[in-house]
Steps between C-alpha positions, in 0.01 A plus 500: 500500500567160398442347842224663523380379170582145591298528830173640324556163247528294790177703631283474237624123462405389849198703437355280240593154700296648826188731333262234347369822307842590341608169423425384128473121525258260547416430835750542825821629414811231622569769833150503617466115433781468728330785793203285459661159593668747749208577647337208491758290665467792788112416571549118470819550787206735709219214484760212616605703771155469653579150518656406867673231461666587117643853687619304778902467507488721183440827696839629316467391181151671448632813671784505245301415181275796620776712506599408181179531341444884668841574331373404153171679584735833644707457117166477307325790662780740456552366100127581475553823693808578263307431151119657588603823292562266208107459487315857364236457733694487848599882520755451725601273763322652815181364291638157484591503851170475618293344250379192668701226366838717601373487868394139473840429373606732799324285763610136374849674522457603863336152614785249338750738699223498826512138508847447467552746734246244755259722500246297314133442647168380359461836362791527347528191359097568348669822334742263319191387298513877357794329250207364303391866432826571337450201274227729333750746347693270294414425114155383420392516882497896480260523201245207616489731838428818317220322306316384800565852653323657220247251510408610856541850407269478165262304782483732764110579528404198397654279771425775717153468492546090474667568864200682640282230395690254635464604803152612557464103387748453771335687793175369369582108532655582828169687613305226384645233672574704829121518486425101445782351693577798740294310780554162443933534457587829675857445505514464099227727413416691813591834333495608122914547579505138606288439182684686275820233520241229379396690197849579409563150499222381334484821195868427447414144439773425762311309749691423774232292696543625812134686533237378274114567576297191669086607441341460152485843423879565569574244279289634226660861540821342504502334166366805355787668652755287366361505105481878563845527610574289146363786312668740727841401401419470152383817412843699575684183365318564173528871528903465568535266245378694237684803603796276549469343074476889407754611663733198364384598135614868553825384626559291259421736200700799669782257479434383088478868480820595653743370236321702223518803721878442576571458126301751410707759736844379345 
């Protein structure tokens, strides 16, 4: 009984250093500080390793750090594994197992062991960029995540229909111009497909430069295109930051109310 009342302290204990929703403090609690220079330290070892001449005559050492770094990984998955139940809303562990951060946790696991095993390739080594995900469960990271998830949520019709209008504008520019410039540059505007990459460019406001109309008229249609696309973008930026200031003042008074609730239980 009394080991097994020592292992449910030690439980509930690591349970409040690794849930940012059971932990009390301010902030990142000291073990997910530590996961998140962890982590961290993994994706800035995955970028360098692009590099050809840094992982040149240090093909071992980078195979070993990965190996240690999938070890700490392996240890942190199976604490969070071992203290889920600690949290009322994970029911049991099965549900923890595949929420989505368990099985991105699951995959950076499997590619630090891949690539120390040698089997690393450009897809692999793109996966390792998945450690950035897992940033988003610790502390502060979590919460800013659900806000903007609720912001998309609360959003839904409204930068649905934003979408649809976007591209009818889309398919419209790229019509247009097909029509002016179809003739006169066939291989950049031959089609409305070949079209359509132009007026991506241009309503993004990205502009590469590499097709651009020639006559008068395309040039007119153009720069219409391009302040259209500036009012494009701004509508479901304005629309997403509204949502996005709500849904930070709901979080925010949920959590000035939680104290009063917890006192108000004991």
């Amino acid at each position: 009984m009394q080991d097994q009342s020592l292992l449910h302290k030690l439980r509930s204990r690591l349970a409040h250093q690794l849930d940012p929703v059971l932990y009390s403090g301010n902030g990142m609690s000291p073990l997910n500080i530590a996961i998140a220079i962890v982590i961290l330290a993994g994706i800035f070892l995955a970028i360098i390793q692009t590099e050809p001449s840094i992982r040149q005559g240090h093909e071992q050492w980078f195979r070993v750090t990965e190996l240690a770094l999938g070890s700490l990984f392996l240890l942190e998955y199976l604490a969070r594994l071992w203290t889920c139940v600690e949290n009322d809303s994970v029911k049991n562990r099965w549900q923890h197992f595949f929420s989505f951060f368990a099985l991105a946790d699951l995959l950076a696991i499997f590619v630090a062991f891949s690539l120390y095993l040698g089997n690393g390739g450009v897809i692999l080594r793109l996966v390792l960029l998945i450690r950035v995900v897992r940033l988003a469960r610790l502390g502060r990271f979590s919460t800013a995540l659900e806000c903007i998830a609720e912001a998309v949520r609360s959003r839904t019709y409204e930068l649905l229909v934003s979408a649809i209008f976007g591209v009818i504008i889309l398919l419209f520019a790229a019509t247009c111009l097909y029509l002016v410039e179809g003739d006169i540059q066939p291989e950049a505007f031959g089609s409305i497909p070949r079209a359509t990459w132009w007026a991506v460019a241009t309503l993004t406001t990205v502009g590469y430069g590499d097709v651009y109309p020639i006559t008068v008229l395309g040039r007119i249609l153009a720069g219409i295109t391009a302040v259209t696309g500036i009012c494009m973008i701004a509508v479901p930026t304005g629309i997403l930051a509204s949502a996005f200031s709500d849904a930070i003042k709901e979080a925010k008074e949920k959590h000035r109310r939680l104290p009063k609730m917890l006192d108000k239980d004991l």
